[in-house]
N, CA, C and O atoms as a CHARMM CRD file, in Angstrom:
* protein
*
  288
    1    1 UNK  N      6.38000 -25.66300  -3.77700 PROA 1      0.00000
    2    1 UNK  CA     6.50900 -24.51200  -2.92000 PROA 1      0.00000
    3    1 UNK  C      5.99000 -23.26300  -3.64600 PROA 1      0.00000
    4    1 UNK  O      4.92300 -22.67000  -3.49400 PROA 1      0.00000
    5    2 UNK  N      6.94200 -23.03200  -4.41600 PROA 2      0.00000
    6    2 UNK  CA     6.07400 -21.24800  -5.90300 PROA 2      0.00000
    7    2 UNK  C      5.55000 -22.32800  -7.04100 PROA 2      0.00000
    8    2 UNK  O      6.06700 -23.38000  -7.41500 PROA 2      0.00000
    9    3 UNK  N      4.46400 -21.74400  -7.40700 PROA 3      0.00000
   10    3 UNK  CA     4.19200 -22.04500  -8.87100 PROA 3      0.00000
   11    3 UNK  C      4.44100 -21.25600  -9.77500 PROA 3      0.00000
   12    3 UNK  O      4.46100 -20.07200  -9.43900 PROA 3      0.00000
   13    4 UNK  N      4.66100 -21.51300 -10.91200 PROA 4      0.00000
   14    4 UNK  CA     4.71800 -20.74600 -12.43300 PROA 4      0.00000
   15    4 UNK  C      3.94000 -19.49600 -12.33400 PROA 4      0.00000
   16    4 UNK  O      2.75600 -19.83000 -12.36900 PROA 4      0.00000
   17    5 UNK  N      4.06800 -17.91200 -12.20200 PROA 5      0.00000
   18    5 UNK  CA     3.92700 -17.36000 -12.25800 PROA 5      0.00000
   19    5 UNK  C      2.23600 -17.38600 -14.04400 PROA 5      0.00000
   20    5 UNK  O      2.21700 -17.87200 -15.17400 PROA 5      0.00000
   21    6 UNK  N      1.62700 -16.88800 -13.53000 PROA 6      0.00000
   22    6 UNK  CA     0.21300 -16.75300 -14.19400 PROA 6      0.00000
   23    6 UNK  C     -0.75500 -15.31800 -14.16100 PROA 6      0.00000
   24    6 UNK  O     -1.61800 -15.18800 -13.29300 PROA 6      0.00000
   25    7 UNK  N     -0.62100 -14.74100 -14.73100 PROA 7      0.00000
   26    7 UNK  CA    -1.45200 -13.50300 -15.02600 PROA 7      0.00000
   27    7 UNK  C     -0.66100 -12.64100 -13.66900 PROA 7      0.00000
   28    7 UNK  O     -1.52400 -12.14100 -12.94600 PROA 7      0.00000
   29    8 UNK  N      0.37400 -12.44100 -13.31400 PROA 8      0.00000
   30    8 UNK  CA     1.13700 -11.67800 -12.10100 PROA 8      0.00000
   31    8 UNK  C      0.96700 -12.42800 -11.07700 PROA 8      0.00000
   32    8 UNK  O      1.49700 -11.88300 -10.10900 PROA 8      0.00000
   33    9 UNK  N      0.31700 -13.76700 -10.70300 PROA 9      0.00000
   34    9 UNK  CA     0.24700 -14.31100  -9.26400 PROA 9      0.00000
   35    9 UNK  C      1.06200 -15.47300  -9.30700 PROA 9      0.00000
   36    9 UNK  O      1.39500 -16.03100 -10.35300 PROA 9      0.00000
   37   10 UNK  N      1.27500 -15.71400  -8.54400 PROA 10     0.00000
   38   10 UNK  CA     2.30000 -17.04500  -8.09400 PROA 10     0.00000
   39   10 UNK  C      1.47600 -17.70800  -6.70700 PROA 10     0.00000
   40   10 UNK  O      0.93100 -17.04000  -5.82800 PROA 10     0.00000
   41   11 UNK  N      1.55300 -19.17300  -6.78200 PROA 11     0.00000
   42   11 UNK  CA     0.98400 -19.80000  -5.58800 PROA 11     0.00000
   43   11 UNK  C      2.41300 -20.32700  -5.02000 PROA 11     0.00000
   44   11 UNK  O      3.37900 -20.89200  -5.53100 PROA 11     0.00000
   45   12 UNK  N      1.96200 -19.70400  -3.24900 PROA 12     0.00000
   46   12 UNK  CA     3.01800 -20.60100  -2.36900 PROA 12     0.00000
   47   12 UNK  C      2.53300 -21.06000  -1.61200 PROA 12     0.00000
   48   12 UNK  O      1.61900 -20.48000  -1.02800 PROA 12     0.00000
   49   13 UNK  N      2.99100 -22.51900  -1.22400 PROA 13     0.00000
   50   13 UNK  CA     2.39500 -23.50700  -0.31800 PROA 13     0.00000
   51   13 UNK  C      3.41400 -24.37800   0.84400 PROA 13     0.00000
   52   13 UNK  O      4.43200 -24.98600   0.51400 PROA 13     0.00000
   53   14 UNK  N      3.11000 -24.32200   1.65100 PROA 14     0.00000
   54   14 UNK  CA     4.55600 -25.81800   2.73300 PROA 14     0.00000
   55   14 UNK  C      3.08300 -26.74800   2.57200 PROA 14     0.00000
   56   14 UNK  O      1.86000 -26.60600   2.56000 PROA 14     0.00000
   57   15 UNK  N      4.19700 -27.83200   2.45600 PROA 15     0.00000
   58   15 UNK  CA     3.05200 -29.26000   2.82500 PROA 15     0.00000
   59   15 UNK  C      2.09900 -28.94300   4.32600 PROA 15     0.00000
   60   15 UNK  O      2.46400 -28.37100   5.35300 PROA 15     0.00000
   61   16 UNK  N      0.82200 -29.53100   3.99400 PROA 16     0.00000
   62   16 UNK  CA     0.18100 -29.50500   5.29200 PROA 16     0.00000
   63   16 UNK  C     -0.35000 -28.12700   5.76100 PROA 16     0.00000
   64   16 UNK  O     -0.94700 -27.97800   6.82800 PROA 16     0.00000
   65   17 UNK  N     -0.10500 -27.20200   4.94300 PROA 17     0.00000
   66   17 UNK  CA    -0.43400 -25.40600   5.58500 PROA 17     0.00000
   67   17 UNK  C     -1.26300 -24.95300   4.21200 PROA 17     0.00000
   68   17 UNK  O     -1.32700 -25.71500   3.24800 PROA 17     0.00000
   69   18 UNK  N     -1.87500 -23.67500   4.21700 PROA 18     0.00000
   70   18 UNK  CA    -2.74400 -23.43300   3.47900 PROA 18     0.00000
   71   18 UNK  C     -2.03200 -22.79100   2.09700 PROA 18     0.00000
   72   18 UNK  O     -0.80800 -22.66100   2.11400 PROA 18     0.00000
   73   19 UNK  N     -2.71000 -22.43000   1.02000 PROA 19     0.00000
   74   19 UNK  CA    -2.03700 -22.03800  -0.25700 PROA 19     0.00000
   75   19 UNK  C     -2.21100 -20.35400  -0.19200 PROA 19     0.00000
   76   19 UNK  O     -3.37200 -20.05900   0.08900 PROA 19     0.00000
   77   20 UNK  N     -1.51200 -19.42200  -0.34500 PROA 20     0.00000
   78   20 UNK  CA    -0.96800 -18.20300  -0.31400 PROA 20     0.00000
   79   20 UNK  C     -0.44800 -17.50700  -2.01700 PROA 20     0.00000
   80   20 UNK  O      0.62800 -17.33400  -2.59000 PROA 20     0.00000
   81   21 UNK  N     -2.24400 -17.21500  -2.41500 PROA 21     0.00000
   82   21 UNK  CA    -1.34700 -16.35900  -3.65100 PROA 21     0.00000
   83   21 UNK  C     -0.70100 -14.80900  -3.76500 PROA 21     0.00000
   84   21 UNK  O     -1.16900 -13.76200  -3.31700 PROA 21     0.00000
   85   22 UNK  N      0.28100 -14.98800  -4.36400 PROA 22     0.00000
   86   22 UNK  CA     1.39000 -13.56000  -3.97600 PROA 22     0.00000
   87   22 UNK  C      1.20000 -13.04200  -5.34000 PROA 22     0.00000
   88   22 UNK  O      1.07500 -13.78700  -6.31200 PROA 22     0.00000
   89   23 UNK  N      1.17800 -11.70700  -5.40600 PROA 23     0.00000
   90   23 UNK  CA     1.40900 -10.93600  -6.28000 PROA 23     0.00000
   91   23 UNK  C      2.40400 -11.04300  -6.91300 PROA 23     0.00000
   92   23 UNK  O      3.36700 -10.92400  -6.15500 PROA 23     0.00000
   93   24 UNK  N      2.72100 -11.21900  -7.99300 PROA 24     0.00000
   94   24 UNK  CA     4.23600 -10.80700  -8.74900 PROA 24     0.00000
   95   24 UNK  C      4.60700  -9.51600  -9.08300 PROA 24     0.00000
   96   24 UNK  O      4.59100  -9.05600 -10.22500 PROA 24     0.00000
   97   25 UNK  N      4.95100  -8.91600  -8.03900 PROA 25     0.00000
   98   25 UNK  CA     5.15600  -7.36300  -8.62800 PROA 25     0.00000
   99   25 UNK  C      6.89500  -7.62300  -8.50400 PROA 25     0.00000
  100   25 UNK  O      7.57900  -6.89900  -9.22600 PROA 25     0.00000
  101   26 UNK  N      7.43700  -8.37500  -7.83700 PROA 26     0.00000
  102   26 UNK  CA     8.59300  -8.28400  -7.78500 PROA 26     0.00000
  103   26 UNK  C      9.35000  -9.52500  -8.56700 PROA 26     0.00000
  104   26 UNK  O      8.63700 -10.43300  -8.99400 PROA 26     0.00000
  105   27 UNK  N     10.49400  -9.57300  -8.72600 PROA 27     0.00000
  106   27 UNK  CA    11.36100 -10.93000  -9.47900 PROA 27     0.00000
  107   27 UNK  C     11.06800 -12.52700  -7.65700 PROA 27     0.00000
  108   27 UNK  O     12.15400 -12.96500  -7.27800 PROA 27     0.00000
  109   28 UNK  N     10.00400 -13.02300  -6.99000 PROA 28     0.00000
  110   28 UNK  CA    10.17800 -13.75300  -6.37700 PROA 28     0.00000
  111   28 UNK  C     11.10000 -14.38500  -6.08900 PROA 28     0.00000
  112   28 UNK  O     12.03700 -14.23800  -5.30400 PROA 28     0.00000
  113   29 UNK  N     10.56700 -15.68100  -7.29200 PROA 29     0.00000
  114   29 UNK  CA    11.58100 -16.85100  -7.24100 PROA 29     0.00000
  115   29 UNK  C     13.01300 -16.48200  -6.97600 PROA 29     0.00000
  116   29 UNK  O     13.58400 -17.26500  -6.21700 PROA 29     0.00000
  117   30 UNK  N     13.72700 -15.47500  -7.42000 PROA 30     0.00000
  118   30 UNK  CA    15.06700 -15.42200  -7.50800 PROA 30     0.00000
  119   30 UNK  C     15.38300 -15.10600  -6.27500 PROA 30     0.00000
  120   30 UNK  O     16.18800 -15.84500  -5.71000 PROA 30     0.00000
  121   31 UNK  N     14.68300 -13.60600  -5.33500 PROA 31     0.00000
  122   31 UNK  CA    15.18900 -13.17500  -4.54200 PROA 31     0.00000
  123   31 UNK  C     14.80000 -14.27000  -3.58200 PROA 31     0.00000
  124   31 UNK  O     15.74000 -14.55800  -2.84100 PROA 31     0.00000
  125   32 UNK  N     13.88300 -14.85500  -3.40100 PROA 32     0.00000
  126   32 UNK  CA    13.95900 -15.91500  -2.55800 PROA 32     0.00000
  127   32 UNK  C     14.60700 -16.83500  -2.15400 PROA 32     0.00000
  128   32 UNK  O     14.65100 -17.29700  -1.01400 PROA 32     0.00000
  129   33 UNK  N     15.39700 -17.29300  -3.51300 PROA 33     0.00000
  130   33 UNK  CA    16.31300 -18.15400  -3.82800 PROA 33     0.00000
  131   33 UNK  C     17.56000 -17.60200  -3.09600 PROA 33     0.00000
  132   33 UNK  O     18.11700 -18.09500  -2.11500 PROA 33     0.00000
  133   34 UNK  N     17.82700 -16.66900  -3.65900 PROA 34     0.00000
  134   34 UNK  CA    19.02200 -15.75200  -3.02900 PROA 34     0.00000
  135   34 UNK  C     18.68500 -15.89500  -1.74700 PROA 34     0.00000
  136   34 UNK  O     19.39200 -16.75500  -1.22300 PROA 34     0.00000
  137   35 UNK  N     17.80800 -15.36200  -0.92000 PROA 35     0.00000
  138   35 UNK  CA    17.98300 -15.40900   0.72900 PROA 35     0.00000
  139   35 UNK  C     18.01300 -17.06800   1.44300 PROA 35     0.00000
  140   35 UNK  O     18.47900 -17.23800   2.57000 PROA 35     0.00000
  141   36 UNK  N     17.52600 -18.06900   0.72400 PROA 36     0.00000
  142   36 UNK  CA    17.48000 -19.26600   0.86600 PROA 36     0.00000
  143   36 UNK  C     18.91500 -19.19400   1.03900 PROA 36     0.00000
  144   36 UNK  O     19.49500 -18.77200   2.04000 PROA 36     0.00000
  145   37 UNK  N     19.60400 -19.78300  -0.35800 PROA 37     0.00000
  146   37 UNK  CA    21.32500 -20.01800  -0.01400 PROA 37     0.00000
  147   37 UNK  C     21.90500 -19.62300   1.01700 PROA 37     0.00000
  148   37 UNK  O     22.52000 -20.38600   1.76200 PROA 37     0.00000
  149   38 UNK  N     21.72000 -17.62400   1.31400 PROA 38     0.00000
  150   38 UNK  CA    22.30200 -17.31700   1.71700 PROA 38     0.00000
  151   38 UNK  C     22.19000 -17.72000   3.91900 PROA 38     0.00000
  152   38 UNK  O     22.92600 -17.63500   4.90300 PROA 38     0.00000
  153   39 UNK  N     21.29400 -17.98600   3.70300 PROA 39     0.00000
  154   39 UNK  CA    20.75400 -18.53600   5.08700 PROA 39     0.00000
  155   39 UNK  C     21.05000 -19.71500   5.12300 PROA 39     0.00000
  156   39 UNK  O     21.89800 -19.71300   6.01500 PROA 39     0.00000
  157   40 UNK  N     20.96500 -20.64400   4.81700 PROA 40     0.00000
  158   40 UNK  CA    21.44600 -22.11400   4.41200 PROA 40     0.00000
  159   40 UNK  C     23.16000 -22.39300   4.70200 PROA 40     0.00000
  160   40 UNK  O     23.67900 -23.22500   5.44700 PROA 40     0.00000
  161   41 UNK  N     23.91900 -21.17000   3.64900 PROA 41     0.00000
  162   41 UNK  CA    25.44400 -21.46000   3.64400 PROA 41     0.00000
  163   41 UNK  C     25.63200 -21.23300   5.08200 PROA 41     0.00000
  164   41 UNK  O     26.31100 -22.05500   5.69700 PROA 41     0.00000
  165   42 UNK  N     25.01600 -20.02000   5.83300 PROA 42     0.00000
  166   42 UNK  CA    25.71000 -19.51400   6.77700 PROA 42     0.00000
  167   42 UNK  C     24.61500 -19.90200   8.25100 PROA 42     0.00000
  168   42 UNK  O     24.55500 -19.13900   9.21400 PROA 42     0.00000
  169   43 UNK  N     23.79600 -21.25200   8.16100 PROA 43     0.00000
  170   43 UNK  CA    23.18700 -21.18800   9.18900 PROA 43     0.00000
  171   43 UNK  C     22.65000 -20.64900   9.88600 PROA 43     0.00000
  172   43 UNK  O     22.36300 -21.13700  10.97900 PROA 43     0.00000
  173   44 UNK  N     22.19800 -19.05300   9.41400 PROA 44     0.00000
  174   44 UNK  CA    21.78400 -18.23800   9.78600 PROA 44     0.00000
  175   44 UNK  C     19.68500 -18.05100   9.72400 PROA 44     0.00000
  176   44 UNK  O     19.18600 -18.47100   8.68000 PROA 44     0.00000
  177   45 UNK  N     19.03300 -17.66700  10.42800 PROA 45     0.00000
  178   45 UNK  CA    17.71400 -17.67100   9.78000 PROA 45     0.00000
  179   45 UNK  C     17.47100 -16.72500   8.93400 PROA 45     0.00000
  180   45 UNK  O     18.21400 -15.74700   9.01200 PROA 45     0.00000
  181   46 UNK  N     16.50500 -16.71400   8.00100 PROA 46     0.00000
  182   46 UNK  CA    16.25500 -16.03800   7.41800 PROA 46     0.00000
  183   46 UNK  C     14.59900 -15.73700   6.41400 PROA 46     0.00000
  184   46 UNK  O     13.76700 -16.62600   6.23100 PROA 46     0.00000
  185   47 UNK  N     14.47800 -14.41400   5.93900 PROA 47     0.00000
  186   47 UNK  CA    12.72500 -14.07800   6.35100 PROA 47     0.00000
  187   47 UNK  C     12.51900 -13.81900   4.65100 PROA 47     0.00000
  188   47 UNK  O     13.10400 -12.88400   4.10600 PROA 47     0.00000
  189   48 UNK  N     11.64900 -14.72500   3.90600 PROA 48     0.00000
  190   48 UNK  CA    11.26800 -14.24300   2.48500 PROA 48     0.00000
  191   48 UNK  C      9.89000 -13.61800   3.02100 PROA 48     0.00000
  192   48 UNK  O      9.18500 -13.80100   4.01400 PROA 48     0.00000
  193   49 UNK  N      9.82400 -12.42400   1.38300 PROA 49     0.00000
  194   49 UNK  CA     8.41100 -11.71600   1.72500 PROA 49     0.00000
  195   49 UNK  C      7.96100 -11.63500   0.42600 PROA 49     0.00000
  196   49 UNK  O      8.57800 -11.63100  -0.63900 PROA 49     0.00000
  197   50 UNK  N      6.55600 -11.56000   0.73500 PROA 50     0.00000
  198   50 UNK  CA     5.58100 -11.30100  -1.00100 PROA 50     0.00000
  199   50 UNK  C      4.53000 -10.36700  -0.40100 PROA 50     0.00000
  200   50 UNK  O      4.58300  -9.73000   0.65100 PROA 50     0.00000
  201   51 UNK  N      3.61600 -10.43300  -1.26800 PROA 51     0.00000
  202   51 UNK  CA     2.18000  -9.39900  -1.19200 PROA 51     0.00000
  203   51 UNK  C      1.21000 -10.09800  -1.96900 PROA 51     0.00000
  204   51 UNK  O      1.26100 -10.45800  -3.14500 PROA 51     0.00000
  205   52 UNK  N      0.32600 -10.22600  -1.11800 PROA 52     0.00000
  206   52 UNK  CA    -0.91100 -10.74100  -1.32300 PROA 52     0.00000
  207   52 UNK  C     -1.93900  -9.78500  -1.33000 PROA 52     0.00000
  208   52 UNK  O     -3.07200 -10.23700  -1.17000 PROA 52     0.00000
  209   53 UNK  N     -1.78500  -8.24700  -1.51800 PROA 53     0.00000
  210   53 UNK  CA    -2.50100  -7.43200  -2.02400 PROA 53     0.00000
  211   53 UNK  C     -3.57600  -7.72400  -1.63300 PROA 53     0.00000
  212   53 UNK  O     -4.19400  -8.69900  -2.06200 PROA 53     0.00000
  213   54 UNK  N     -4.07900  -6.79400  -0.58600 PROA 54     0.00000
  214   54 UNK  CA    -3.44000  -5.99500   0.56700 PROA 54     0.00000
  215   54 UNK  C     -2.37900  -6.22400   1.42900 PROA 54     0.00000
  216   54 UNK  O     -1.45200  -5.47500   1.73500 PROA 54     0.00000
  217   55 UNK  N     -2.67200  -7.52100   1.83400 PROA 55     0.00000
  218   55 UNK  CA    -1.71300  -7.79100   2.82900 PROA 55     0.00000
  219   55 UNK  C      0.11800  -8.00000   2.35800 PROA 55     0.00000
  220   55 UNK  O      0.68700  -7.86200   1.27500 PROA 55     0.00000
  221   56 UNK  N      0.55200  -8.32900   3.53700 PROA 56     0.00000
  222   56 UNK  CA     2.12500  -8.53800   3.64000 PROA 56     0.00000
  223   56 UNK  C      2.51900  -9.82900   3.79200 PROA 56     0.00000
  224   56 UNK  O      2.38000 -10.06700   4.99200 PROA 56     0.00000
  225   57 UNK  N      2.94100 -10.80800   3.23000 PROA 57     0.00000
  226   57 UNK  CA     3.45600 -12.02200   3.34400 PROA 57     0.00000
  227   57 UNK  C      4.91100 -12.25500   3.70300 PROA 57     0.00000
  228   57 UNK  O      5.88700 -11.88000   3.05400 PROA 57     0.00000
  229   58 UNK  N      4.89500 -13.15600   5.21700 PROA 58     0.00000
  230   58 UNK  CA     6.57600 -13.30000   5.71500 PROA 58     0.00000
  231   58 UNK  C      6.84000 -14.43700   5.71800 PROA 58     0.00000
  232   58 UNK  O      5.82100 -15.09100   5.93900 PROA 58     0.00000
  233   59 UNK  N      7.76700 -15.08600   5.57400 PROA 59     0.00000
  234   59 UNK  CA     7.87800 -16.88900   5.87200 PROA 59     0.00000
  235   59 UNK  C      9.71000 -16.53600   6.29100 PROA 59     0.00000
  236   59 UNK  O     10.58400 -16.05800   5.56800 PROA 59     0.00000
  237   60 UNK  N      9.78300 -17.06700   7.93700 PROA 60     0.00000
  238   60 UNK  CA    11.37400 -16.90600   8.51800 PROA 60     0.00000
  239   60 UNK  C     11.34800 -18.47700   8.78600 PROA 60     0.00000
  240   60 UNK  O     10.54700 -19.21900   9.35500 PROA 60     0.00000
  241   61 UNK  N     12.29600 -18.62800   8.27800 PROA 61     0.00000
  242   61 UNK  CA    12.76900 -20.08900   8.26300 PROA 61     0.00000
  243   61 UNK  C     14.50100 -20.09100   9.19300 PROA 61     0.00000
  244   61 UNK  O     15.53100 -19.43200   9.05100 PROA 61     0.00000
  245   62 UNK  N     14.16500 -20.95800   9.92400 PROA 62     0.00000
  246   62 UNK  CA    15.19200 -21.48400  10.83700 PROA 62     0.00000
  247   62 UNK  C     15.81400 -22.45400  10.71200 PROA 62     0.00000
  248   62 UNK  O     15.75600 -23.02300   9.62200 PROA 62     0.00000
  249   63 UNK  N     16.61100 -22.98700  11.74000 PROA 63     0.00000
  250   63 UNK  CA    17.32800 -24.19200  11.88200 PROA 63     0.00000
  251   63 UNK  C     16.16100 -25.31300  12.00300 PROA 63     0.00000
  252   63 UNK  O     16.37800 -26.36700  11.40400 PROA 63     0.00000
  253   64 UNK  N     15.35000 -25.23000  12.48300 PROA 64     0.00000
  254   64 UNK  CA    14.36200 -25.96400  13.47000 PROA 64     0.00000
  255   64 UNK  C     12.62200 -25.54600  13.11700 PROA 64     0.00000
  256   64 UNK  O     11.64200 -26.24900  13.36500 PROA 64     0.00000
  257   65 UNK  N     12.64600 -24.38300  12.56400 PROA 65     0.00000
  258   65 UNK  CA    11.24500 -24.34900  12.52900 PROA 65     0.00000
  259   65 UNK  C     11.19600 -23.54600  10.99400 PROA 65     0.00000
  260   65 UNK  O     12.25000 -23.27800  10.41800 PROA 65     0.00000
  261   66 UNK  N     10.01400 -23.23700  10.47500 PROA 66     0.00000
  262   66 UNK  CA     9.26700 -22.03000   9.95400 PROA 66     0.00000
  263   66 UNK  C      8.37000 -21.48300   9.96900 PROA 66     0.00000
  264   66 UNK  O      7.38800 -22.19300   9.75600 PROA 66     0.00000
  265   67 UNK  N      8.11300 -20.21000  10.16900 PROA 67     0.00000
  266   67 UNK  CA     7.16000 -19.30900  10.64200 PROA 67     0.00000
  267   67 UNK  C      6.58700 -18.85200   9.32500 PROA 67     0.00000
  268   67 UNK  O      7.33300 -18.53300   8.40000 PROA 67     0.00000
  269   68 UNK  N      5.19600 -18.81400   9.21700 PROA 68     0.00000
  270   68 UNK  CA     4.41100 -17.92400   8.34200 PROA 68     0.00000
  271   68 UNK  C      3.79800 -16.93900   9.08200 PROA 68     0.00000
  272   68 UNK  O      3.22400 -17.25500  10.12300 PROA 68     0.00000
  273   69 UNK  N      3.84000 -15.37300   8.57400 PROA 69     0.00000
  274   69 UNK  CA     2.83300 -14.75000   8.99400 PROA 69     0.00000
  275   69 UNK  C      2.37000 -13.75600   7.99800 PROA 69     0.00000
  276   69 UNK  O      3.04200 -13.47100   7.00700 PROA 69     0.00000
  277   70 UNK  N      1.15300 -13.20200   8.28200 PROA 70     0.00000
  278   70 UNK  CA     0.44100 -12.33000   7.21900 PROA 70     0.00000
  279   70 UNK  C      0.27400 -11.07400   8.07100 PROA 70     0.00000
  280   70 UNK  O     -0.16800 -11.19000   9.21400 PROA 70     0.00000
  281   71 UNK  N      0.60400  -9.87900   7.57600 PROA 71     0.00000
  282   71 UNK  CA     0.55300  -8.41500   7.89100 PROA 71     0.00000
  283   71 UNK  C     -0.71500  -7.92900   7.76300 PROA 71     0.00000
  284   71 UNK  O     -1.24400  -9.03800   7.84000 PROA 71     0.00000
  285   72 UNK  N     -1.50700  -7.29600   7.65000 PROA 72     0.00000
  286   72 UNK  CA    -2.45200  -6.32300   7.28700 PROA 72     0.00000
  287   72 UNK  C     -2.35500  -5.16200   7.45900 PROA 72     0.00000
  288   72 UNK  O     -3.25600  -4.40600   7.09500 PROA 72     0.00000
């Protein structure tokens, strides 16, 4: 899903969908992690974000689906 962070970029990927490198300007992995659980414990959906410089990276994950989308 993230790869090892490398010169500030990180690759994110879902099986079957295209590869999305994100900027590391922020701590990722963790806060991601954090909204994961916290959506997970409480069945609730919930929306991780990165930057792909320029753009805006969203991934809302549901009960049932997940959505990628890219901002500009």
């Amino acid at each position: 899903m993230l790869t090892a962070p490398i010169h500030g970029w990180t690759d994110f990927q879902l099986p079957g969908t295209s590869k999305y490198r994100l900027s590391y300007l922020r701590d990722v992995p963790f806060e991601w992690l954090d909204q994961a659980i916290h959506g997970l414990e409480s069945l609730y959906p919930f929306t991780v974000e990165g930057f792909l410089e320029p753009d805006r990276f969203l991934c809302t994950v549901s009960y049932w689906n997940c959505y990628v989308l890219v901002e500009d």
